[in-house]
DORO-45728 format. One record per residue (C-alpha): residue number from 1; x, y, z. Coordinates in nm, 3 decimals. Each point is the difference from the previous one (the first is absolute). Layout:
<pt><i>NUM</i><east>X</east><north>Y</north><up>Z</up></pt>
...
END
This chain:
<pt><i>1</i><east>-2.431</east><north>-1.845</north><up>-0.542</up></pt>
<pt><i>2</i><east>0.251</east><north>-0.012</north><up>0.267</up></pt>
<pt><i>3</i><east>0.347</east><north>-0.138</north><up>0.032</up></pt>
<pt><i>4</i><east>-0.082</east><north>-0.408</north><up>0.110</up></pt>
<pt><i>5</i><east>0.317</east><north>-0.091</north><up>0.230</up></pt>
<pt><i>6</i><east>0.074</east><north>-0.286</north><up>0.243</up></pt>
<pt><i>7</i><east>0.279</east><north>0.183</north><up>0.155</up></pt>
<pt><i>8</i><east>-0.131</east><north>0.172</north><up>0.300</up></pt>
<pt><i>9</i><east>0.058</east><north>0.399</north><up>-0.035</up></pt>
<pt><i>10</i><east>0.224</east><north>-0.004</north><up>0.269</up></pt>
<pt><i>11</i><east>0.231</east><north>-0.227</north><up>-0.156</up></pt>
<pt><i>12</i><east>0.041</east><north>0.222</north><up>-0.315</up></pt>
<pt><i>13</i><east>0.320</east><north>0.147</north><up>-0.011</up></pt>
<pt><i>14</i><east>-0.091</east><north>0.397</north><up>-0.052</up></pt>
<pt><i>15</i><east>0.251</east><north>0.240</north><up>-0.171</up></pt>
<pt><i>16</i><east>-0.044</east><north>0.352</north><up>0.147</up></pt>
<pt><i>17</i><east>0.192</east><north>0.225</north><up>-0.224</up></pt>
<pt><i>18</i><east>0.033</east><north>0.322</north><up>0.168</up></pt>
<pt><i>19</i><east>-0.051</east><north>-0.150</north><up>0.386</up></pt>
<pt><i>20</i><east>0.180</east><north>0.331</north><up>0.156</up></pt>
<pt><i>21</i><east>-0.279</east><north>0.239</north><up>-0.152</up></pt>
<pt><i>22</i><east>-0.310</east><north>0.105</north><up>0.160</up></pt>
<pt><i>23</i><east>-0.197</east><north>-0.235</north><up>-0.137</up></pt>
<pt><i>24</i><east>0.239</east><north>-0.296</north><up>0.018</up></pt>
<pt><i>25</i><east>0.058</east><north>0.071</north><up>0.367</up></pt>
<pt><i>26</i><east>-0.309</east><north>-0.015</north><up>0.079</up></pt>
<pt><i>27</i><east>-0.115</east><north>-0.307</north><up>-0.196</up></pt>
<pt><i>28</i><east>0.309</east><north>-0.218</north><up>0.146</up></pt>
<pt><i>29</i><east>-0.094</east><north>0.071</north><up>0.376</up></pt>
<pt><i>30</i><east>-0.351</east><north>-0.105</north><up>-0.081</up></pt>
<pt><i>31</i><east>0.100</east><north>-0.322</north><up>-0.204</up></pt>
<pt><i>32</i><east>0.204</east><north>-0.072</north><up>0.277</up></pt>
<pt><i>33</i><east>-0.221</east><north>0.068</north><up>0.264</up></pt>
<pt><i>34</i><east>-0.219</east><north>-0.271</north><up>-0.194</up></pt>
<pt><i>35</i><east>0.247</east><north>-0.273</north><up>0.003</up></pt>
<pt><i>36</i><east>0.134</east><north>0.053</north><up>-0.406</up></pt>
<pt><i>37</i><east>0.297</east><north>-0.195</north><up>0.060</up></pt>
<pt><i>38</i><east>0.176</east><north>0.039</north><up>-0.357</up></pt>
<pt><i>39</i><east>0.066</east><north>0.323</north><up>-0.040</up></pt>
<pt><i>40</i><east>0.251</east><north>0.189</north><up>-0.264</up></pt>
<pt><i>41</i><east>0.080</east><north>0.313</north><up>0.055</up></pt>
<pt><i>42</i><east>0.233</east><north>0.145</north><up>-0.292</up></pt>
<pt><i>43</i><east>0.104</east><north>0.379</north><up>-0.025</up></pt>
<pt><i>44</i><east>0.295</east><north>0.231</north><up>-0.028</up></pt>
<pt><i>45</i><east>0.038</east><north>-0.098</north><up>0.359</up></pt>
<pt><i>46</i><east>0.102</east><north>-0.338</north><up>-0.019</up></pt>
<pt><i>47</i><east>0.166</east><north>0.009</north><up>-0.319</up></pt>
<pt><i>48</i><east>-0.262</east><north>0.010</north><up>-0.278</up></pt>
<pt><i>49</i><east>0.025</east><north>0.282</north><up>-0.206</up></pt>
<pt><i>50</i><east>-0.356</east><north>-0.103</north><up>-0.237</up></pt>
<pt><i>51</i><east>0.065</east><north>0.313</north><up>-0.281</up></pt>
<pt><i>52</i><east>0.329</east><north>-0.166</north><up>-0.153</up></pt>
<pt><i>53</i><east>-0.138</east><north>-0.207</north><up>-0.317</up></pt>
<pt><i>54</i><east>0.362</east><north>-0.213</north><up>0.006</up></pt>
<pt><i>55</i><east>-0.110</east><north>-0.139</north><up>0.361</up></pt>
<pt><i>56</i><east>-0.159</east><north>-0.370</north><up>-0.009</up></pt>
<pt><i>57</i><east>-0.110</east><north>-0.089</north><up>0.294</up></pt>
<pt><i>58</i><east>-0.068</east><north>-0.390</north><up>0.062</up></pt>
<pt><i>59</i><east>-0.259</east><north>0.026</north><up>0.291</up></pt>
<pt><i>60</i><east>-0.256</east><north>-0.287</north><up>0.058</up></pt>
<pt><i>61</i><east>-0.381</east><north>0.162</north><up>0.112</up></pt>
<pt><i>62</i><east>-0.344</east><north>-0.077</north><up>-0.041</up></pt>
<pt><i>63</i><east>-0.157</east><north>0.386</north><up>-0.030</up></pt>
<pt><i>64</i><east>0.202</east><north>0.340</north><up>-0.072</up></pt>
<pt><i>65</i><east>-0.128</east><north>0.310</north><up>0.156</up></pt>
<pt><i>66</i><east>0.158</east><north>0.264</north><up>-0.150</up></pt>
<pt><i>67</i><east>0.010</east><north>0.324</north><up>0.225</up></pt>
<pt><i>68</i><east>0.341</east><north>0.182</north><up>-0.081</up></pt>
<pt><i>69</i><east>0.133</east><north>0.267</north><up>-0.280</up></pt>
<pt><i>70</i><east>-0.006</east><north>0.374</north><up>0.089</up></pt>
<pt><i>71</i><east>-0.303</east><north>0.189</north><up>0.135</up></pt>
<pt><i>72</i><east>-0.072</east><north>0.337</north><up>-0.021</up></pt>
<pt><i>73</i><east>-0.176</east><north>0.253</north><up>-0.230</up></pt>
<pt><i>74</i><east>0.204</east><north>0.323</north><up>0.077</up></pt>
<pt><i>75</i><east>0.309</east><north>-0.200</north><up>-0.053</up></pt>
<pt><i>76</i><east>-0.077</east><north>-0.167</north><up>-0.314</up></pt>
<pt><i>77</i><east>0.003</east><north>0.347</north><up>-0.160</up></pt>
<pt><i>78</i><east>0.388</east><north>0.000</north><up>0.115</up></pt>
<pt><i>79</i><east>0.105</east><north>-0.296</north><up>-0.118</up></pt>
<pt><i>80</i><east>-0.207</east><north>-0.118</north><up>-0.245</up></pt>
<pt><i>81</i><east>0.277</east><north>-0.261</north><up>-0.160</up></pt>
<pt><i>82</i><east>0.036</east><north>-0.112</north><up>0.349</up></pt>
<pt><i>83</i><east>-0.368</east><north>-0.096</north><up>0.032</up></pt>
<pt><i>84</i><east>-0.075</east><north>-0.146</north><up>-0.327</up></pt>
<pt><i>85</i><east>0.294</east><north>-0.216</north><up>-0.001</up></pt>
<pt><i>86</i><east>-0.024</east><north>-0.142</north><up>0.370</up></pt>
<pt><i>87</i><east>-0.342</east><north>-0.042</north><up>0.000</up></pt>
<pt><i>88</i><east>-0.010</east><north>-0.215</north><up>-0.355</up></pt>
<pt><i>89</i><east>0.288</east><north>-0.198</north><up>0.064</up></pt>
<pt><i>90</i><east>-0.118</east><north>-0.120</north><up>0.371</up></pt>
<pt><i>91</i><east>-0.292</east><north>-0.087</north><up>-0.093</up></pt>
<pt><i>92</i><east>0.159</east><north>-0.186</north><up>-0.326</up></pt>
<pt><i>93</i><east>0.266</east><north>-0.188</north><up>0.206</up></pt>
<pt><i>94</i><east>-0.275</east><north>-0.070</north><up>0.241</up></pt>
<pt><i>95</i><east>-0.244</east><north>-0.157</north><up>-0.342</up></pt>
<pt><i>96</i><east>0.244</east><north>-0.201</north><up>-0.081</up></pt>
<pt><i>97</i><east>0.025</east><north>-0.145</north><up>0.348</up></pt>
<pt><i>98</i><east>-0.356</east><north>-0.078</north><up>0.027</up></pt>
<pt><i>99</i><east>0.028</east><north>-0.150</north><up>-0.363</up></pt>
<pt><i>100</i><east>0.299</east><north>-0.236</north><up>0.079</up></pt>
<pt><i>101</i><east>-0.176</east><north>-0.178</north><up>0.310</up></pt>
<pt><i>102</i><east>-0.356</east><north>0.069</north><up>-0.160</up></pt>
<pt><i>103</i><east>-0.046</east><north>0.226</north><up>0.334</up></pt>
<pt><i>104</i><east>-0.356</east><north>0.185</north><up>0.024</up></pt>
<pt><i>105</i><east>0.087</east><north>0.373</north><up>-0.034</up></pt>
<pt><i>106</i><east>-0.132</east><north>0.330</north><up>0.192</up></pt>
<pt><i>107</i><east>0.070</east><north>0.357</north><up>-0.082</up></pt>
<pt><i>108</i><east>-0.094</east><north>0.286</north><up>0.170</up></pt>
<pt><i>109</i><east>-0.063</east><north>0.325</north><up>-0.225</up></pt>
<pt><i>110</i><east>-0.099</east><north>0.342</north><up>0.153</up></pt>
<pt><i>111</i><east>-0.072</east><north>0.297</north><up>-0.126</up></pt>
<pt><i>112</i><east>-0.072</east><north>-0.087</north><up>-0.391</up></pt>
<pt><i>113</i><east>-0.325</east><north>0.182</north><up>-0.054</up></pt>
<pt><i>114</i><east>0.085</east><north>0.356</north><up>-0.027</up></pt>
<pt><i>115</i><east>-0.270</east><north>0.271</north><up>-0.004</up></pt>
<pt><i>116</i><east>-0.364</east><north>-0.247</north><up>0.061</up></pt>
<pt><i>117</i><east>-0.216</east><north>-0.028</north><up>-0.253</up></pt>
<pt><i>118</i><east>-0.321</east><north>-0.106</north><up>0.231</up></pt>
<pt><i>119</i><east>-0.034</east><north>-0.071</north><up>0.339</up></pt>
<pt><i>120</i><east>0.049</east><north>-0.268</north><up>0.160</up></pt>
<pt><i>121</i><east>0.335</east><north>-0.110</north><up>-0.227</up></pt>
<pt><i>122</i><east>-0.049</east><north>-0.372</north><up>-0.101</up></pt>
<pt><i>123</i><east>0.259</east><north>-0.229</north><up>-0.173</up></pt>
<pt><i>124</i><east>-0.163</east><north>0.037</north><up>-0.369</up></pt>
<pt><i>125</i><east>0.100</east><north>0.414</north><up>0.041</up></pt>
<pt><i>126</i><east>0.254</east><north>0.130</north><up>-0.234</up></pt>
<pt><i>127</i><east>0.336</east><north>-0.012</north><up>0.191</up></pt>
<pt><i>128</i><east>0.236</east><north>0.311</north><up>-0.123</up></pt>
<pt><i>129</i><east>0.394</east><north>0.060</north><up>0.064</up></pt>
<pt><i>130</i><east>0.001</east><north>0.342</north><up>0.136</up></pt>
<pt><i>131</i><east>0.340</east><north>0.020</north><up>0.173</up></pt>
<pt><i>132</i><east>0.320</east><north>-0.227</north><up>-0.037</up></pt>
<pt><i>133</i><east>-0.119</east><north>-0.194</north><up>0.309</up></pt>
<pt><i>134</i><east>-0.368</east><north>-0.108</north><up>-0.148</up></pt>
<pt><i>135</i><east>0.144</east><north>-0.073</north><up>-0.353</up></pt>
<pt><i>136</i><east>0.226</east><north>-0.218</north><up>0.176</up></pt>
<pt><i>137</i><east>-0.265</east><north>-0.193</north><up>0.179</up></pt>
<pt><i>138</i><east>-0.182</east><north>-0.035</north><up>-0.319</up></pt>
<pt><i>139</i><east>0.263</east><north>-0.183</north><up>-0.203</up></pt>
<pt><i>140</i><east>0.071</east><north>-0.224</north><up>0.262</up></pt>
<pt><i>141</i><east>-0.350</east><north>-0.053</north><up>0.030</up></pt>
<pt><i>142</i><east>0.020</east><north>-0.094</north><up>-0.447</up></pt>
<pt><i>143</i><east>0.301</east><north>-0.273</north><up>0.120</up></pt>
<pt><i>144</i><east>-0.227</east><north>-0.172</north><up>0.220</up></pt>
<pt><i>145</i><east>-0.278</east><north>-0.041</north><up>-0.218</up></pt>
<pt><i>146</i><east>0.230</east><north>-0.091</north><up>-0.263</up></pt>
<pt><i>147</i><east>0.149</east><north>-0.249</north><up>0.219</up></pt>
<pt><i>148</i><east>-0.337</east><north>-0.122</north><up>0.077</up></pt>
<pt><i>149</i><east>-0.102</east><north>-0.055</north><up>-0.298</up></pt>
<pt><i>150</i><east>0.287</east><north>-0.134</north><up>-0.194</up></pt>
<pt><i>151</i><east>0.081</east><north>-0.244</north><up>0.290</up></pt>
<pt><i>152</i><east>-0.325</east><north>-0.089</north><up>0.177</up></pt>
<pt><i>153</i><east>0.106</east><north>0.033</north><up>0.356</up></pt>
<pt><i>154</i><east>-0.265</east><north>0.190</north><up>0.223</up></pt>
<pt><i>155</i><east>0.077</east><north>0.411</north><up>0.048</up></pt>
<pt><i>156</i><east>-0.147</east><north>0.245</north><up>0.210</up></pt>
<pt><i>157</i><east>0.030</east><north>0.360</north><up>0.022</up></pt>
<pt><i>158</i><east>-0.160</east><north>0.151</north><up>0.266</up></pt>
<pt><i>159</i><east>-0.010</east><north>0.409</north><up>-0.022</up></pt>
<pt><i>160</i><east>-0.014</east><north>0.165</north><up>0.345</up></pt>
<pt><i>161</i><east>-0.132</east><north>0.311</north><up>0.066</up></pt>
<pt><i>162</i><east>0.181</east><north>0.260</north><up>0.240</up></pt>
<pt><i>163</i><east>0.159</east><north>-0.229</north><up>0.257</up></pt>
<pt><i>164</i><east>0.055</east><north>0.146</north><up>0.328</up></pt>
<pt><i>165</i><east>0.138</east><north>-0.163</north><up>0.343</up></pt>
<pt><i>166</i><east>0.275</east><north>-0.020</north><up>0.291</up></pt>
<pt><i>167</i><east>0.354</east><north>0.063</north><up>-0.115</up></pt>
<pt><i>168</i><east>-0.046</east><north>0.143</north><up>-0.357</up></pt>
<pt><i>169</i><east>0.241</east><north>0.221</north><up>-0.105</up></pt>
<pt><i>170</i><east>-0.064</east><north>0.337</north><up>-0.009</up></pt>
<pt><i>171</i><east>-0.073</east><north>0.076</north><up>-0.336</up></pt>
<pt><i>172</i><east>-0.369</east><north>-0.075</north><up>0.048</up></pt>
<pt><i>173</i><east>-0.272</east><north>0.256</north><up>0.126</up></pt>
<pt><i>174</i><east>-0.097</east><north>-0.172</north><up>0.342</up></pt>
<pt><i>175</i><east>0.373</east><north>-0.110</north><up>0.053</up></pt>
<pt><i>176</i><east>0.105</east><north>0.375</north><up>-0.041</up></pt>
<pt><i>177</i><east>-0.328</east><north>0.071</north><up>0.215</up></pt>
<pt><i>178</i><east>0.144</east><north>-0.250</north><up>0.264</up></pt>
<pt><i>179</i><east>0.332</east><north>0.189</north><up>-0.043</up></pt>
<pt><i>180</i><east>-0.133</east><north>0.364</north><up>0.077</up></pt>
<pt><i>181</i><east>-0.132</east><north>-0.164</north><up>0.347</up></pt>
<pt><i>182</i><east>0.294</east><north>-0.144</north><up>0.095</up></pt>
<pt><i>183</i><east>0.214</east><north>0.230</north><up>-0.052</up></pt>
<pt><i>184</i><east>-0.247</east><north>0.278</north><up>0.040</up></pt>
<pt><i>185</i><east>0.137</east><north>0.188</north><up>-0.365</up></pt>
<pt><i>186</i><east>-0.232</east><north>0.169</north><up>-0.198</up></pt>
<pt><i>187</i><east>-0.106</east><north>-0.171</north><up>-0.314</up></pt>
<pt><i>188</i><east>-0.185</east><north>0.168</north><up>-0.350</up></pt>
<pt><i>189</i><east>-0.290</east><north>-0.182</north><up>-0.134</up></pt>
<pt><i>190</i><east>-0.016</east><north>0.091</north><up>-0.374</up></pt>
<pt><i>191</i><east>-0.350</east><north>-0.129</north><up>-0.060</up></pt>
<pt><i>192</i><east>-0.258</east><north>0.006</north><up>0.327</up></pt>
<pt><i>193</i><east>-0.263</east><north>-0.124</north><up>-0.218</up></pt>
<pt><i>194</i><east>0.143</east><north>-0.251</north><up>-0.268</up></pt>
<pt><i>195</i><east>-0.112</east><north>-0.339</north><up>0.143</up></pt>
<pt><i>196</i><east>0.130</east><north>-0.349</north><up>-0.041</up></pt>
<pt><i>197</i><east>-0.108</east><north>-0.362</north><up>0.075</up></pt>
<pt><i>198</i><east>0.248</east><north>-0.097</north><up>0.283</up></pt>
<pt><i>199</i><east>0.074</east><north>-0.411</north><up>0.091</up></pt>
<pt><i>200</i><east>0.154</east><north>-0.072</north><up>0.331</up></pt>
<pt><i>201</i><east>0.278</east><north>-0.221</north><up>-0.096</up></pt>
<pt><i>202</i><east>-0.134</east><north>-0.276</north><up>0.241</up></pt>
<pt><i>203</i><east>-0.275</east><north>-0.079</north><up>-0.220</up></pt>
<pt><i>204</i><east>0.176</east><north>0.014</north><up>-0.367</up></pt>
<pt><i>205</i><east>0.216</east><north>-0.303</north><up>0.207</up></pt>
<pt><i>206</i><east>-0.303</east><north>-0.175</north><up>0.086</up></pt>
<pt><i>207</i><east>-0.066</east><north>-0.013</north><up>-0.360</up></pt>
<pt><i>208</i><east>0.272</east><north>-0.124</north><up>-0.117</up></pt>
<pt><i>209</i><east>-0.018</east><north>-0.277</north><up>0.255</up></pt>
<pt><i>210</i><east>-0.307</east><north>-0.062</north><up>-0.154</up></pt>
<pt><i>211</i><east>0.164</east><north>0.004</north><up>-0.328</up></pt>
<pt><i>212</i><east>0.292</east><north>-0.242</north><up>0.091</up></pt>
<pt><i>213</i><east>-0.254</east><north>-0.250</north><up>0.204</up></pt>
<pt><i>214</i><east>-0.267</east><north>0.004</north><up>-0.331</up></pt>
<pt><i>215</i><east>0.159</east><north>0.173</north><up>-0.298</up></pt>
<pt><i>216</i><east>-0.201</east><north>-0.030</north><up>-0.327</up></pt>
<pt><i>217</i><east>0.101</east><north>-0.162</north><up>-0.349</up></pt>
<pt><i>218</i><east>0.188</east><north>0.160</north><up>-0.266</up></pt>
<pt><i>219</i><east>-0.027</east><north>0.382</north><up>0.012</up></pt>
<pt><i>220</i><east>-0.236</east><north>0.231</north><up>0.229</up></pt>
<pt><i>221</i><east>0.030</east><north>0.383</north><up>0.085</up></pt>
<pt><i>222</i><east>-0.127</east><north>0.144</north><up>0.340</up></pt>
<pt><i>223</i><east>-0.048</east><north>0.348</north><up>0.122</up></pt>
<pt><i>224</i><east>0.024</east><north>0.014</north><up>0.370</up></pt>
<pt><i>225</i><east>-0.082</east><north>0.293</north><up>0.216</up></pt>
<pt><i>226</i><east>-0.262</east><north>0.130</north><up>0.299</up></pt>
<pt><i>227</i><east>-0.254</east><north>0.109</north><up>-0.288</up></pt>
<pt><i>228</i><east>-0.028</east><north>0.367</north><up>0.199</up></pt>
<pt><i>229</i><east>0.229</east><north>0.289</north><up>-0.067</up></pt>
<pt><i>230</i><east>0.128</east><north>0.261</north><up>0.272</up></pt>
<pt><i>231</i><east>0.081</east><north>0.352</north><up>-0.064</up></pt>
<pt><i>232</i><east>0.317</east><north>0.125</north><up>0.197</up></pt>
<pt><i>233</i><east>-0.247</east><north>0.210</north><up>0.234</up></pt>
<pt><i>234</i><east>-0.137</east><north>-0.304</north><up>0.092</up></pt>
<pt><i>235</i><east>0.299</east><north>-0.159</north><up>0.076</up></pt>
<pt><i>236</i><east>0.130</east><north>0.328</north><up>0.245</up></pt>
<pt><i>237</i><east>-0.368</east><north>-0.036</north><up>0.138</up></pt>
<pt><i>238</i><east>0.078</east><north>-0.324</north><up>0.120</up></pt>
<pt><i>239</i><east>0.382</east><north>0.040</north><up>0.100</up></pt>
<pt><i>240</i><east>-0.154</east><north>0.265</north><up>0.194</up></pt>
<pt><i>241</i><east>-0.252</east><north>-0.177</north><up>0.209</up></pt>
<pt><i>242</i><east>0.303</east><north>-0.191</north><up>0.135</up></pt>
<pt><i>243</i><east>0.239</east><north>0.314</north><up>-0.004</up></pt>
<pt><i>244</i><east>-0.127</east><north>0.272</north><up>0.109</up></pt>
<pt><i>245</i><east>0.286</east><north>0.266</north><up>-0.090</up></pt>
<pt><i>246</i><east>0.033</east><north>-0.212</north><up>-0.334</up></pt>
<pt><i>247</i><east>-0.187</east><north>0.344</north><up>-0.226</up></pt>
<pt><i>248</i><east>0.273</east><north>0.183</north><up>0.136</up></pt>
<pt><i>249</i><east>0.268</east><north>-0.155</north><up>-0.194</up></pt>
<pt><i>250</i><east>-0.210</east><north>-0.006</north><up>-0.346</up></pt>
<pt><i>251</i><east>-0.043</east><north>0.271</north><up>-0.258</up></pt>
<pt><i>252</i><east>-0.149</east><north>-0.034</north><up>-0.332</up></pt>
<pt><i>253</i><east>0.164</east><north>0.197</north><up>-0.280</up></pt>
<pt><i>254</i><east>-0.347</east><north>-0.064</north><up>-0.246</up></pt>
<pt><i>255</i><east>0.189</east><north>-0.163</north><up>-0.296</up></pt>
<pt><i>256</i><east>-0.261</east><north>-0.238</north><up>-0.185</up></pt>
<pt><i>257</i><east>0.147</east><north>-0.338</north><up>-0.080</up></pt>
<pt><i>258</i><east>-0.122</east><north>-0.140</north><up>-0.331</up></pt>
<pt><i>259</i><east>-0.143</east><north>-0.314</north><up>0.097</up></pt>
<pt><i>260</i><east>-0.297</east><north>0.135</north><up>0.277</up></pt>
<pt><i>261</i><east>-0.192</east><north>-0.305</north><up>0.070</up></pt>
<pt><i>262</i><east>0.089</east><north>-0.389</north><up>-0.056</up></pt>
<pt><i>263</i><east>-0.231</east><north>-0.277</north><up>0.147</up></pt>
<pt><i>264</i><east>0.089</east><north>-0.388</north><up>-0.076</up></pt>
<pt><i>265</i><east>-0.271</east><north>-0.228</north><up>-0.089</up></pt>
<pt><i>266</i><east>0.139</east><north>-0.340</north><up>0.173</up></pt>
<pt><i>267</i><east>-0.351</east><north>-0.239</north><up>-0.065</up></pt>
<pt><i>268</i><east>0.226</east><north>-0.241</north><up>-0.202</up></pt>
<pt><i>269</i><east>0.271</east><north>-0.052</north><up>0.252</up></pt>
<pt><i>270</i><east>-0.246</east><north>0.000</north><up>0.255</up></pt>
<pt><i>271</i><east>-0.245</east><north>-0.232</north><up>-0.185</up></pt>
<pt><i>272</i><east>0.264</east><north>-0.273</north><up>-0.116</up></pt>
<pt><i>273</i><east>0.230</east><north>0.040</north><up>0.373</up></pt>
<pt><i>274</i><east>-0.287</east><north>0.051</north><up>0.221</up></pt>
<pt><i>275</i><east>0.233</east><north>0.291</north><up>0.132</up></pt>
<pt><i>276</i><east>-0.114</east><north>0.335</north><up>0.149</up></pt>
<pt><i>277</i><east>0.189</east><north>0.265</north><up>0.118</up></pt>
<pt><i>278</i><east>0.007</east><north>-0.045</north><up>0.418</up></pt>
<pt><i>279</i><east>0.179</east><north>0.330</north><up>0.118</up></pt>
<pt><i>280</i><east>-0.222</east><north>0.325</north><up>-0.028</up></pt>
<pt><i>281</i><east>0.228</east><north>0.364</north><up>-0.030</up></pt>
<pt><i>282</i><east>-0.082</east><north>0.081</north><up>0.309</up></pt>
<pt><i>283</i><east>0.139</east><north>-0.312</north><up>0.129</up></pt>
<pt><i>284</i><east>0.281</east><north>-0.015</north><up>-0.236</up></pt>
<pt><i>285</i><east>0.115</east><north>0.362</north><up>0.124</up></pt>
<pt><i>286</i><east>-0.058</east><north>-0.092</north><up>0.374</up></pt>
<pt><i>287</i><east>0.247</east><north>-0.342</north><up>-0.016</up></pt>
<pt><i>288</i><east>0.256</east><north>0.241</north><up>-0.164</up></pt>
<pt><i>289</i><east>-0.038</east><north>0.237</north><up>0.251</up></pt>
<pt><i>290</i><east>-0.007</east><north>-0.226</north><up>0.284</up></pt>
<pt><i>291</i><east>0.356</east><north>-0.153</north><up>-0.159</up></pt>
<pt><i>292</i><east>0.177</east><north>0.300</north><up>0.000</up></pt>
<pt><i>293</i><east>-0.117</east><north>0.085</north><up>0.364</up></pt>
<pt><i>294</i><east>-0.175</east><north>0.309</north><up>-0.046</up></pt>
<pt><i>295</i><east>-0.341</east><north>-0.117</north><up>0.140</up></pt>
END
């Protein structure tokens, strides 16, 4: 069943938590290229620091999208106390939100699998802390079922894939790609042939538009991704075909990366949203090219 509402989706008030990230920047542009009038945008940058537990905010919305906390594998391992706490505690003060205004509830959770057990990865596969960062992710994900469950108000956690688009930061492989042709640096590829399942971030925020417009009862968990994986061969193969000096700047120094393959299975998201993913690699790598003016 889905949420029954006669308040037109447009009307909701929506709490973006996290609206200067990646993600967030992208999904406010698009919600207000589509006329979302009531928008809350809440971060460090206007004065809402989400990881203090003594903080109470008294903030009237409708849904709760929670995109903030720290990102980042390599630097979980730094500061793992960091991660852990910021992480829990957002996404706590951010519960407890949705639970004073009975506000539907969306979390997005990446990297939580670890090492694949089968191919494609669906939601009922065994999800497994292997860094600071994942662990994280994972007991935030407990809180919201938790929450969920103890005070029936609808959740849903939707698990991207690799996300990749214009203006990431630089500690992704196609940002760092992007990076080597613009400033024409060389860059080391530690794994040509480990392959990943890579979303352009344009169509994770198409599903959570879907999600805010027709979000499901009580609790639901959603794997969303391209369901094909790219090795980072591929991806110079197709930097190339746009660049064609961009080999010159890559070297590969044959380190094998644990994980070597990781394909998402997205038939639920894509049978209950009638979503599919729009933007092809190819096409995903030529808009980022064409943005940084290098075509």
């Amino acid at each position: 069943l889905f949420v029954k509402s006669h308040m037109d989706s447009k009307k909701k008030k929506i709490l973006i938590a996290g609206h200067t990230g990646f993600v967030g920047k992208h999904l406010s542009a698009q919600l207000d290229s589509k006329g979302f009038l009531n928008i809350i945008p809440i971060s460090r940058s206007n004065g809402y620091d989400l990881s203090c537990a003594s903080n109470s905010y008294d903030i009237d919305c409708n849904i709760v999208i929670n995109l903030s906390g720290l990102v980042g594998i390599d630097f979980s391992w730094k500061e793992p106390e960091k991660f852990y706490k910021e992480n829990y505690l957002t996404t706590l003060n951010l519960l407890e939100i949705a639970r004073k205004n009975n506000a539907a509830f969306i979390q997005i959770s990446s990297y939580i699998y670890g090492e694949p057990e089968y191919q494609p990865i669906d939601e009922r596969h065994n999800v497994r802390g292997y860094n600071p960062y994942s662990s994280s992710k994972i007991l935030s994900e407990k809180l919201c079922i938790d929450y969920s469950n103890y005070y029936h108000f609808p959740v849903t956690i939707i698990r991207p894939f690799n996300l990749y688009g214009i203006n990431q930061s630089n500690h992704f492989l196609i940002s760092q790609l992007i990076e080597a042709a613009i400033s024409k640096s060389n860059i080391e590829v530690y794994d040509f042939d480990a392959k990943r399942d890579y979303l352009w971030v344009g169509d994770l925020v198409n599903g959570i538009l879907k999600v805010i417009e027709t979000q499901k009862e009580s609790l639901n968990i959603y794997n969303i991704g391209s369901g094909k994986s790219y090795s980072a061969r591929e991806l110079v193969n197709i930097f190339s075909a746009h660049i064609s000096s961009f080999r010159d700047y890559v070297t590969n120094n044959g380190q094998k990366i644990l994980i070597q393959d990781c394909i998402c299975d997205n038939s639920l998201f894509s049978k209950d949203f009638s979503w599919q993913p729009q933007t092809s690699m190819e096409d995903g790598i030529a808009k980022i090219i064409k943005h940084a003016k290098l075509d």
